[in-house]
C-alpha positions in Angstrom: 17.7 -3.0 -2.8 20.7 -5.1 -2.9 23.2 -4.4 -0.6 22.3 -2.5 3.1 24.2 -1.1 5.8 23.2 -2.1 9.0 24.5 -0.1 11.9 24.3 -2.5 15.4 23.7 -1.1 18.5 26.1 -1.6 21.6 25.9 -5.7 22.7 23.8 -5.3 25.5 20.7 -3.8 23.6 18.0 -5.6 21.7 19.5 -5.5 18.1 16.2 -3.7 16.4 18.0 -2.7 13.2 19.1 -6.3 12.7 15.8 -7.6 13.3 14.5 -5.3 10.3 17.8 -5.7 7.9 17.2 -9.7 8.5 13.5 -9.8 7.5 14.8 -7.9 4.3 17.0 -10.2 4.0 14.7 -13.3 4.4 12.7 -11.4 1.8 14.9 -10.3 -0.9 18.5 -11.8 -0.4 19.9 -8.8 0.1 23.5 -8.5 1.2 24.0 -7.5 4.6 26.6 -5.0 5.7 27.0 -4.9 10.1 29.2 -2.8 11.9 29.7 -1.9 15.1 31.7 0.5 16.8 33.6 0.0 19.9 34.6 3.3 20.6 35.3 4.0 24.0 35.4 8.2 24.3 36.3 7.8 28.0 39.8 6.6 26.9 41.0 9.2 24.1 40.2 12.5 26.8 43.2 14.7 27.7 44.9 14.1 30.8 42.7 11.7 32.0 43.8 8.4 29.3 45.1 8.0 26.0 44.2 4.8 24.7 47.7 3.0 22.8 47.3 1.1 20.0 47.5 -2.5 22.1 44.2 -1.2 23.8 42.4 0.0 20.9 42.9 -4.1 19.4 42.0 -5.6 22.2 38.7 -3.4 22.8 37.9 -3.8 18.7 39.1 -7.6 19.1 36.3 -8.1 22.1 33.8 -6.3 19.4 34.6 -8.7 17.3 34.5 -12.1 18.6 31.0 -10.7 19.7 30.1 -10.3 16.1 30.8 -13.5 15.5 28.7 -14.8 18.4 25.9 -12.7 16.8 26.5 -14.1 13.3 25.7 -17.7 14.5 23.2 -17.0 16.9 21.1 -15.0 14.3 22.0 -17.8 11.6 22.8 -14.6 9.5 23.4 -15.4 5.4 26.6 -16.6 4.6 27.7 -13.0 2.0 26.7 -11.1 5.4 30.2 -9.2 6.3 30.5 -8.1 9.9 33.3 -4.8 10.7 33.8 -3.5 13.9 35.0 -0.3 14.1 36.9 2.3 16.4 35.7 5.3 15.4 34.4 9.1 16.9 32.0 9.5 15.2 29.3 7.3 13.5 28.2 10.0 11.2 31.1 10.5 9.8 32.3 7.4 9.6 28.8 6.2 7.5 29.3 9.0 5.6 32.9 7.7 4.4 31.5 4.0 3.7 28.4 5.5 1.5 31.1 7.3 -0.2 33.3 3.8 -0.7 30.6 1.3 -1.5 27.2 1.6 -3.2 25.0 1.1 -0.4 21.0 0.8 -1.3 20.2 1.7 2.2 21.2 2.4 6.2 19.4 0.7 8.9 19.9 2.2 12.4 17.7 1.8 14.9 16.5 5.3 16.8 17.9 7.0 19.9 14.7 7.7 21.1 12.0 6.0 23.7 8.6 5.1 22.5 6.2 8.1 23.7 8.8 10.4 24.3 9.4 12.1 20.4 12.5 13.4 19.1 15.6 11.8 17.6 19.3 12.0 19.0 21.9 13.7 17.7 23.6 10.7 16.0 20.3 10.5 13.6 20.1 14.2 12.7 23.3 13.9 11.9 22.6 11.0 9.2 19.0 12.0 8.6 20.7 15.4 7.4 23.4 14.2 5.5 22.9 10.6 4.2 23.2 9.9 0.3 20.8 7.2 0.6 17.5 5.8 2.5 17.9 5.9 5.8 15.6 3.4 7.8 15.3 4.4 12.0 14.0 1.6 13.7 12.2 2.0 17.0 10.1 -0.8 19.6 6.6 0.4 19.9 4.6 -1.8 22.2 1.8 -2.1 19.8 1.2 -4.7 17.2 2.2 -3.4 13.8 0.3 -4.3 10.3 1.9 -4.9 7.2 1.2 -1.3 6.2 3.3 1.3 5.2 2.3 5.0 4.7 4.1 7.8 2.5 3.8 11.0 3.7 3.3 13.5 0.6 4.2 16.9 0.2 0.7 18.7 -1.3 2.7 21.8 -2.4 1.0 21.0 -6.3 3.6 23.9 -7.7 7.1 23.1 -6.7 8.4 20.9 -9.0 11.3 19.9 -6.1 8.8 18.9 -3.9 7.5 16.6 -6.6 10.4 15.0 -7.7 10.4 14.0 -4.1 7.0 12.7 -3.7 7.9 10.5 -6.6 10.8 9.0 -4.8 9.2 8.9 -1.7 6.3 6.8 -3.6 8.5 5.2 -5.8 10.8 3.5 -2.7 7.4 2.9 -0.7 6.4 1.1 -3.6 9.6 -1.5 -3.5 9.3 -2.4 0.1 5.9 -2.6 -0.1 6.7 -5.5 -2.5 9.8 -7.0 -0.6 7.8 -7.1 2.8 4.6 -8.7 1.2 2.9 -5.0 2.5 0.4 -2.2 1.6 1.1 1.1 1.2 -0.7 3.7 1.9 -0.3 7.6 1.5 -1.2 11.0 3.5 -0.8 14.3 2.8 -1.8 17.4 4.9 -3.3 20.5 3.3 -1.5 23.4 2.9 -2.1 27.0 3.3 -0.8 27.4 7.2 1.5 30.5 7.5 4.1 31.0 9.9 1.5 33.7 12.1 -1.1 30.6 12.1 1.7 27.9 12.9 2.7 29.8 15.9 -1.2 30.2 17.0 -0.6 34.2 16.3 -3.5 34.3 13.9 -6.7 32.4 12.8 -6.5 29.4 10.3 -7.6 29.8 7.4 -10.4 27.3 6.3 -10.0 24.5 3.8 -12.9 24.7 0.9 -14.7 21.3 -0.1 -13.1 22.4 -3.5 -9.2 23.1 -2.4 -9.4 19.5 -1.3 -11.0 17.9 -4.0 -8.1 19.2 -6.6 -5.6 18.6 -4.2 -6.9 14.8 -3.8 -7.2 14.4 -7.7 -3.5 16.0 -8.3 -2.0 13.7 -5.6 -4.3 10.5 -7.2 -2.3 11.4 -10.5 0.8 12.0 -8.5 0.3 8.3 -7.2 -0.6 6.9 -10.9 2.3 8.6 -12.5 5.2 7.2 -9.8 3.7 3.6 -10.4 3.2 2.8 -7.2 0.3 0.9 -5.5 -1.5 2.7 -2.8 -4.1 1.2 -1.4 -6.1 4.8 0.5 -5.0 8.2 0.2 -5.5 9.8 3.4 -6.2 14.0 2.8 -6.0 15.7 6.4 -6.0 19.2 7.6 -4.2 20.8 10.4 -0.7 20.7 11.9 1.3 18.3 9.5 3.5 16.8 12.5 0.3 16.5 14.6 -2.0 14.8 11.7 0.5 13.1 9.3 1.7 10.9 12.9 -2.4 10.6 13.6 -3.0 8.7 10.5 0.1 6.4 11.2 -0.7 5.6 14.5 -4.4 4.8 14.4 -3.5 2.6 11.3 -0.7 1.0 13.6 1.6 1.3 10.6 4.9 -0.6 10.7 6.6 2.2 8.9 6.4 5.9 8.0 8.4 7.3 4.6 9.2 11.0 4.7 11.0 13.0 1.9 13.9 14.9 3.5 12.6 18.5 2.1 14.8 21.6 2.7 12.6 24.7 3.9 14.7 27.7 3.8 14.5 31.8 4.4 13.0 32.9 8.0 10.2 30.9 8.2 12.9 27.7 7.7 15.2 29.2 10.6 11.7 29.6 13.1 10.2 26.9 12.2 12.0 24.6 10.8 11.2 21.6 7.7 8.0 20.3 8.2 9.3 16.7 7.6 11.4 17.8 11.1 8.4 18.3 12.9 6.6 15.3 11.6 9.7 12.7 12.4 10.7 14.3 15.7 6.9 13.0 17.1 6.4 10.0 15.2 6.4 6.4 17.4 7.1 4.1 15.1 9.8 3.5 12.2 10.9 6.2 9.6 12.4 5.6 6.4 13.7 9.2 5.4 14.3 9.4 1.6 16.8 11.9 0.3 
């Protein structure tokens, strides 16, 4: 990873994406991207203002000098270029920049509160459409370890789903190294149906032997990619519930998920299961594409 785009929150906040981008920075030397927008929607509505062009300067001029506060405060490497922007809407806009420059990865931290689940709308947005790893950042009041933890897809047929995996693996494996880290991977069994997820019908039980070829295929999964895991953790149950159980109780300082696409009806009731798992996890995500 060489060059990262780091999306700043608003001034006032606590600056939790630059505090990640900055310690891969320290790390690696990687060359540091900020922008922030100073968009002011309150200005541009019908009838009500219309923001001219000298307002629109002097706003992104205020944004500005502020990033140049930030830039000494933060001591930030001298390659780091800071952009503020007047923009509607940041998904679009990140969209257009991945499409300019050859990003490695986006840093944003969440729009959610620790506890509470869920993302905003903002990082659906980019967790649907970004090109590239996208890193959500979040302040969890618990002390984090060095660990990272992959979360697998176990579907053993689906040759998408592996590709995937491997990337997943494959981009655990490089900021394991860059962050001095271990990584770790979980994978929840499969065999739920739509009926069971819903609590309509009886799960089905998971034989001694189902999990013993599953753990063996994802050990040569693991072996394959190149990547250095140091436990593979096999759970049963509800992926969203189990995958986030794992992650928690190992206090893990960041969760990757491979953005899957689950389609027909059971997609439209349900929903991806890499969905479920990010909307409840409490800590930071890295969603690989």
């Amino acid at each position: 990873m060489k060059n990262i785009l780091v999306i700043l929150d608003k001034p006032k906040h606590e600056q939790i994406a630059l505090q990640r981008a900055m310690a891969l920075a320290e790390a690696a030397g990687v060359r540091l991207h900020l922008v922030s927008f100073a968009y002011e929607p309150q200005l541009t509505l019908p009838g009500v203002h219309e923001a001219t062009d000298d307002l629109v300067q002097m706003i992104v001029s205020g944004r500005e000098h502020w990033l140049e506060e930030l830039r000494k405060r933060h001591q930030l490497p001298a390659d780091t270029v800071t952009e503020a922007v007047w923009h509607y809407s940041i998904a679009n806009w990140t969209q257009e920049a991945l499409a300019r420059e050859p990003f490695d990865l986006v840093i944003k931290t969440a729009q959610k509160q620790f506890g509470r689940g869920g993302f905003g709308s903002i990082d659906w947005q980019l967790i649907e459409r970004s090109p590239v790893p996208l890193w959500l950042a979040v302040s969890t009041p618990w002390v984090k370890r060095e660990r990272l933890v992959a979360a697998l897809d176990p579907s053993v047929d689906n040759p998408l789903h592996q590709e995937l995996n491997l990337r997943v693996l494959a981009t655990g494996d490089r900021l394991t190294r860059l962050l001095n880290a271990q990584l770790e991977a979980v994978a929840c069994l499969p065999g739920v149906g739509v009926l069971e997820e819903l609590g309509l019908a009886p799960r089905q039980d998971t034989s001694a032997e189902q999990q013993r070829s599953l753990r063996e295929h994802l050990q040569a999964m693991i072996a394959d990619s190149g990547a250095s895991c140091s436990e593979m953790h096999l759970v049963s149950g509800k992926p969203a519930r189990e995958v986030n159980r794992i992650v928690d109780r190992n206090k893990a300082r960041l969760m990757l998920v491979g953005r899957g696409v689950r389609k027909g009806p059971a997609g439209l009731l349900l929903g991806n299961t890499a969905e479920r798992i990010l909307a409840r996890s409490n800590t930071d995500v890295l969603i690989v594409p």
